[in-house]
C-alpha positions in Angstrom: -8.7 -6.0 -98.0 -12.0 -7.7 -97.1 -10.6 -11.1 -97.4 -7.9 -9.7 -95.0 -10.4 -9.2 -92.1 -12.6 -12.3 -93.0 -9.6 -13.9 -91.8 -9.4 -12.5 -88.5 -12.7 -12.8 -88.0 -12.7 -16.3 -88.3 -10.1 -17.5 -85.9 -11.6 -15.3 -83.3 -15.3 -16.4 -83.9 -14.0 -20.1 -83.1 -12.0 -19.1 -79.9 -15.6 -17.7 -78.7 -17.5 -20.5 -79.4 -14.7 -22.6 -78.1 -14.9 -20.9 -74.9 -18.6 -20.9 -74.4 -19.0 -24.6 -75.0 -16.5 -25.3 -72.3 -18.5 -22.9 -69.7 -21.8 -24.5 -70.4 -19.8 -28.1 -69.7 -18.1 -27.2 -66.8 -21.6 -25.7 -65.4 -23.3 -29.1 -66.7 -20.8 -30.6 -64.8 -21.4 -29.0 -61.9 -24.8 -29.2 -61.4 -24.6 -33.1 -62.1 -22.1 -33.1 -59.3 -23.7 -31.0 -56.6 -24.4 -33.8 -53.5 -26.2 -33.0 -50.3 -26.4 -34.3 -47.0 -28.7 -35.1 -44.2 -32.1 -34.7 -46.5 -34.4 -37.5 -44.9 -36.9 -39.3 -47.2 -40.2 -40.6 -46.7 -41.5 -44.1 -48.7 -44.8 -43.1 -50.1 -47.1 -45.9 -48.9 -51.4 -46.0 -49.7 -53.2 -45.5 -46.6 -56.8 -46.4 -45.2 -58.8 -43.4 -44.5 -62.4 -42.4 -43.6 -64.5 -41.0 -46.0 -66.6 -38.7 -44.6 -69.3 -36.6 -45.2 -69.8 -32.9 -43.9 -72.9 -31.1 -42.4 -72.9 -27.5 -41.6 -74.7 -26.2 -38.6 -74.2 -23.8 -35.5 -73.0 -24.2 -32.3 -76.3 -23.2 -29.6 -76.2 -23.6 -25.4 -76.8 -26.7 -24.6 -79.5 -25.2 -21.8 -80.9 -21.6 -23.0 -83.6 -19.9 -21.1 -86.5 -17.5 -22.5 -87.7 -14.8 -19.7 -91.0 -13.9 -19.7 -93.4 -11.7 -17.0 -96.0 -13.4 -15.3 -97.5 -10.1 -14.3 -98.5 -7.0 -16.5 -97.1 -3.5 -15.9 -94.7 -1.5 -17.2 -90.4 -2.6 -16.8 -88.8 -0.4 -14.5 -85.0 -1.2 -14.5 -83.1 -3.8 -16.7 -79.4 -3.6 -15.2 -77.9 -6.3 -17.5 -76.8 -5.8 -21.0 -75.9 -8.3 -23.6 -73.1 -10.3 -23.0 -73.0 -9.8 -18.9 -72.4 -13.0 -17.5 -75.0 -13.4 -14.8 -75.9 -15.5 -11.7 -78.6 -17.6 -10.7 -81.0 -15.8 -8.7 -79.4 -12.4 -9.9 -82.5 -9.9 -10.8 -82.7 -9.2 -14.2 -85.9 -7.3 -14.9 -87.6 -5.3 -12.4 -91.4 -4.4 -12.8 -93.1 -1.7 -11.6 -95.3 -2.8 -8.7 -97.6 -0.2 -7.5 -100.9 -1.9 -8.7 -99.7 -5.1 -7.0 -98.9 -3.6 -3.9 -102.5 -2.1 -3.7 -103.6 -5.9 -4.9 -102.2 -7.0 -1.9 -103.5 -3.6 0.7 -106.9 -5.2 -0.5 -106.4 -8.5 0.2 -104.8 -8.1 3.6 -108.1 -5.9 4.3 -110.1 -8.3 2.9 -108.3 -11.1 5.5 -108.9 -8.7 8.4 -112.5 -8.5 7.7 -112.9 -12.0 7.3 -110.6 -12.9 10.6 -112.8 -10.5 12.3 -116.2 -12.2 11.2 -114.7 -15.7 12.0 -114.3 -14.3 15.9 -118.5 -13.4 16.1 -119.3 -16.5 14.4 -117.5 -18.4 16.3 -118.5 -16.7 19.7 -122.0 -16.8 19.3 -121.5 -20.0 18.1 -120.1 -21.2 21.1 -123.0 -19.3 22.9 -125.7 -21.3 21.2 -123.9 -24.7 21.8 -123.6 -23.8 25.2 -127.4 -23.0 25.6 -129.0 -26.2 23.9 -127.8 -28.5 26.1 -130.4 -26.6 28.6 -133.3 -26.5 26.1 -132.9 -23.2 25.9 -132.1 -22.8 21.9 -133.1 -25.0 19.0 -131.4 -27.6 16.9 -132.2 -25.7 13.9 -130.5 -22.5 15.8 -127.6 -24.6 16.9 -127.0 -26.0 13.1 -127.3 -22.5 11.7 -124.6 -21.3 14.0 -122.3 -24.1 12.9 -123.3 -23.3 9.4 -122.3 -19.7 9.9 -119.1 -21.2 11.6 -117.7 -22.9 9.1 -118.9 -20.6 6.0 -117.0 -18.0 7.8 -113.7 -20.1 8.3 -113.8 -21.1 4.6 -113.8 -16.8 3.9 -110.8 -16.6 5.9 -108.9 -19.3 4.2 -110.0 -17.8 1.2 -108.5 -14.1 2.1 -105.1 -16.1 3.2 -105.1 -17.4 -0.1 -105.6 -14.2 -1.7 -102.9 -12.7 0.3 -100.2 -15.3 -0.8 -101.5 -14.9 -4.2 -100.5 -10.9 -4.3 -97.8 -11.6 -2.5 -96.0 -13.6 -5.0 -97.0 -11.6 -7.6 -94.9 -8.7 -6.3 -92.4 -11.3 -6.6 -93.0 -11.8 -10.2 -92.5 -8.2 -10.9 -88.8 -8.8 -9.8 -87.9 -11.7 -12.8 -84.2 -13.0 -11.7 -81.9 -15.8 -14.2 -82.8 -19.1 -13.3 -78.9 -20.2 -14.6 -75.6 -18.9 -14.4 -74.8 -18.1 -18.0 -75.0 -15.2 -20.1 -77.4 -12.8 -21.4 -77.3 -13.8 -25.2 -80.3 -11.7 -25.8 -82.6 -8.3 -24.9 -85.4 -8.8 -26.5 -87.3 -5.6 -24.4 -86.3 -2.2 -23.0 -86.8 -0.2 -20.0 -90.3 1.9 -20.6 -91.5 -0.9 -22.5 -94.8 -2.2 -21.2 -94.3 -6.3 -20.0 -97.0 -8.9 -20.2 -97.8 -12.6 -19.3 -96.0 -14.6 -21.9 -93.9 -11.8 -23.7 -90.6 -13.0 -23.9 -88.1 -10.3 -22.5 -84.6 -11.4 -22.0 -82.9 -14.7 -23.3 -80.1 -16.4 -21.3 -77.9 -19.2 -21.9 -76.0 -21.5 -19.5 -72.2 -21.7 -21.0 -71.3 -24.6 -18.8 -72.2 -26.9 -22.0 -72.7 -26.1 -26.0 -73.7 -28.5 -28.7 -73.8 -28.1 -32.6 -77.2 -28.6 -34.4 -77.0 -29.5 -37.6 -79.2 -31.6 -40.3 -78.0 -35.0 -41.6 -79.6 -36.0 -45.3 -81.9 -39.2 -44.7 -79.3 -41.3 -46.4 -77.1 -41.8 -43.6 -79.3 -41.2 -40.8 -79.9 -45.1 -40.1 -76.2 -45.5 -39.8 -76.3 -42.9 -37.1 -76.3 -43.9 -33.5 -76.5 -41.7 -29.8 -73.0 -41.7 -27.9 -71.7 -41.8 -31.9 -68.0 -39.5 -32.0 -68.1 -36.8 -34.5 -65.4 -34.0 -34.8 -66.7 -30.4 -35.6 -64.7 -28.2 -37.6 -65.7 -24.3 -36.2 -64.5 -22.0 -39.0 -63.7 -19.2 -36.6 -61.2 -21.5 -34.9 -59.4 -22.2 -38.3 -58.5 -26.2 -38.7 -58.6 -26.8 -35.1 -61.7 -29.5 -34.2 -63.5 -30.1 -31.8 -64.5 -33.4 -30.2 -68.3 -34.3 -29.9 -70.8 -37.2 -29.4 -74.3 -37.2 -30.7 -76.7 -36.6 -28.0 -79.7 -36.2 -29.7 -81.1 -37.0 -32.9 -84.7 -36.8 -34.9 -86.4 -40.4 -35.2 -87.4 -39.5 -38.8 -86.6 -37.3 -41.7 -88.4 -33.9 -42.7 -90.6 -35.2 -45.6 -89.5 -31.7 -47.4 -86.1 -31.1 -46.8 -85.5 -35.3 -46.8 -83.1 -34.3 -43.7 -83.2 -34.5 -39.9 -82.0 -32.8 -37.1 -79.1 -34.1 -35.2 -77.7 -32.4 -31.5 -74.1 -33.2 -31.0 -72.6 -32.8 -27.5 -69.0 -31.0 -27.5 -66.5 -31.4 -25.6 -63.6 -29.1 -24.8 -64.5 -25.8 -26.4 -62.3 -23.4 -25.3 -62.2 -20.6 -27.6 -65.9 -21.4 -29.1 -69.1 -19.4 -28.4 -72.9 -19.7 -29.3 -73.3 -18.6 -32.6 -70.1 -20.1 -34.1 -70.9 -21.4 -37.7 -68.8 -24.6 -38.8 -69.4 -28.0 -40.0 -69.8 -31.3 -38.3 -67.8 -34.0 -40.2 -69.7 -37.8 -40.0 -67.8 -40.6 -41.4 -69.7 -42.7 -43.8 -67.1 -45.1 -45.0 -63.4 -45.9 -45.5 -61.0 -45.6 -49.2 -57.6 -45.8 -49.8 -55.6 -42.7 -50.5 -51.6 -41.6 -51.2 -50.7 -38.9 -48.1 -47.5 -37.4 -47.4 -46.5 -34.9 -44.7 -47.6 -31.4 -45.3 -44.6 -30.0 -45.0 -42.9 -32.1 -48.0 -45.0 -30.2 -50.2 -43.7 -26.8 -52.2 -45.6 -24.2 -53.3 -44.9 -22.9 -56.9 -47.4 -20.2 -57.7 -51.2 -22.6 -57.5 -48.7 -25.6 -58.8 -47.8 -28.0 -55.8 -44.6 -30.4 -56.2 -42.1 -32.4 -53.8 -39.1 -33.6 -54.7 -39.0 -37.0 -55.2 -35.4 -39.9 -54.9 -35.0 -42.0 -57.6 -32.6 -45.3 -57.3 -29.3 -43.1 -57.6 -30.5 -41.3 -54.8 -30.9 -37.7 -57.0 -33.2 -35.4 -56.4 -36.3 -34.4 -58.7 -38.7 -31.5 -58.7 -42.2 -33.6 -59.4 -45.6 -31.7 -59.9 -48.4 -33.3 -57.6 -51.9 -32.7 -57.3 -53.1 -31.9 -54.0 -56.6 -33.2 -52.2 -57.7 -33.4 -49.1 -55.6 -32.0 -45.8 -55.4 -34.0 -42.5 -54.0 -33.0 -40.0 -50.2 -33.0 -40.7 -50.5 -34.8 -43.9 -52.1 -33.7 -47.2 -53.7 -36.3 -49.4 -51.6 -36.7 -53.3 -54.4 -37.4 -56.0 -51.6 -37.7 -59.2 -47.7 -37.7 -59.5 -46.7 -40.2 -57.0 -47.2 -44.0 -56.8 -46.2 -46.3 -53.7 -42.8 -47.2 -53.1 -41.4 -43.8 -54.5 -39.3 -42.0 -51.7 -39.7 -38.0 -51.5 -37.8 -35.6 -49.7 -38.8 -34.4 -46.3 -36.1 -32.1 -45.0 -33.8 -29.7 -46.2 -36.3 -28.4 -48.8 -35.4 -25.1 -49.2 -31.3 -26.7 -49.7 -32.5 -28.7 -52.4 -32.3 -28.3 -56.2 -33.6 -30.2 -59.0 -30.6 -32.9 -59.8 -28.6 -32.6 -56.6 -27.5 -35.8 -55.3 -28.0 -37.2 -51.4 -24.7 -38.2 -50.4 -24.1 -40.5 -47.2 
């Protein structure tokens, strides 16, 4: 009995494995056979690029202006907040004026008095000139009246002056922008008591911006004014922005062995003072393997392309990655020049297919 069913066991066994070994042929067959068209390919060729070095900095106004009060007394109004873009000759800070305006009651009064002294010295002045020709007053009197005189219009003079000088102090209590910009800063409040030299409101002119940032003495002699450096904002993702150094510090900082360079930007639509990012300087040239961005597949944190050998099939190849720039992404291992790698179709494509013409 049991050798009965050892026999039909057998024969059936073998038609299974029969059958599977033709399936996974046929599929072997298959996939070897698979062609595709229209996938364009790249050469992979070595390329000269600059090697550069980055510095991170901020972007500031190129002109920013610190208010201040040139009078003392307490800040009335402030109808401006931060941000407000402003005008030049807008008011900004208003000052409460009533001990100028008394400043300037006493020195009108002050002018009157001395306008009105100036008439009697000059009138019996004029009387005593008119007498010594006739012997009738002395040279000591006449000189005395001239002295008077002139003594008297050096008062008046001196009341004028003291007139203009209140004056424009009542138009220091009114402080206006001396830019067009924005208020980037409020650095007092309404109530708040202003004085000579305080600083009270900051403005900055956004017609212009420029990144400051600090170079390491190494490559400082290299760097020259008018030089074209791209800035790399991080708020604006990869996008850059063109600049040209427009100032830069003679001499490093003996402790921090760096100096301060000013570059110029350009277009900077988008970009605010503020903005953090990194200026990048080029310091040299190297070879280095790039190939478009786009040619490159993501496989978890593995990169690869697909690269053509001579039969024109297709091969999943792991690359390591470097640098981007711009469209084209810089391939440290896995490809050597004169390989071809696809650069269409990716998503088509699997490992062993074939182009076909």
């Amino acid at each position: 009995m049991k050798i009965t069913r050892l026999l039909l066991i057998f024969p059936l066994c073998i038609l299974l494995f029969s059958t599977g070994c033709g399936k996974a042929e046929e599929s072997s067959r298959t996939k070897a056979d698979k062609k595709i068209q229209g996938v364009e390919t790249e050469e992979v060729i070595s390329r000269e690029i600059d090697v550069t070095l980055s510095a991170a900095g901020t972007v500031r106004a190129l002109t920013s202006s610190t208010l201040s009060s040139k009078v003392m007394g307490n800040i009335k109004t402030i109808p401006v907040k931060e941000g407000d873009r402003v005008e030049q000759g807008q008011v900004l800070i208003e000052i409460e004026s009533q001990d100028i305006e008394a400043r300037i009651r006493q020195a009108e009064g002050a002018l009157e008095s001395a306008k009105a002294s100036l008439l009697n010295a000059e009138a019996h002045y004029n009387r005593i000139s008119g007498l010594f020709p006739k012997g009738a007053s002395s040279r000591a009197q006449l000189d005395a009246a001239t002295m008077q005189r002139d003594s008297t219009k050096g008062m008046v003079r001196q009341a004028e002056g003291s007139v203009t000088e209140a004056r424009a102090m009542k138009q220091y209590a009114k402080i206006t922008s001396p830019v067009s910009g924005v208020v980037a800063r409020k650095m007092a409040e309404v109530g708040e008591q202003a004085a000579p030299g305080r600083p009270l409101m900051e403005i900055e002119d956004t017609r212009g911006l420029q990144f400051e940032t600090f170079v390491p003495e190494s490559i400082l002699p290299e760097r020259k004014i008018g030089e074209s450096v791209f800035v790399r904002i991080d708020a604006m993702g990869d996008a850059q922005v063109k600049g040209q150094i427009a100032e830069m510090e003679a001499s490093a900082d003996p402790g921090s062995h760096s100096a301060k360079v000013k570059i110029r930007l350009g277009e900077t639509k988008g970009v605010i003072s503020g903005m953090y990012g990194k200026a990048m300087f080029i310091i040299g040239k190297r070879s280095a393997t790039l190939v478009p961005q786009h040619a490159v597949i993501h496989l978890g944190q593995l990169t690869a392309v697909y690269a053509v050998d001579q039969d024109r099939v297709l091969h999943l190849r792991l690359v390591q990655t470097g640098k981007s720039m711009g469209r084209h992404v810089e391939v440290i291992s896995g490809l050597k020049d004169g390989e071809r790698i696809a650069v269409s179709k990716l998503n088509q494509i699997e490992d062993g297919m074939e182009i076909s013409e």
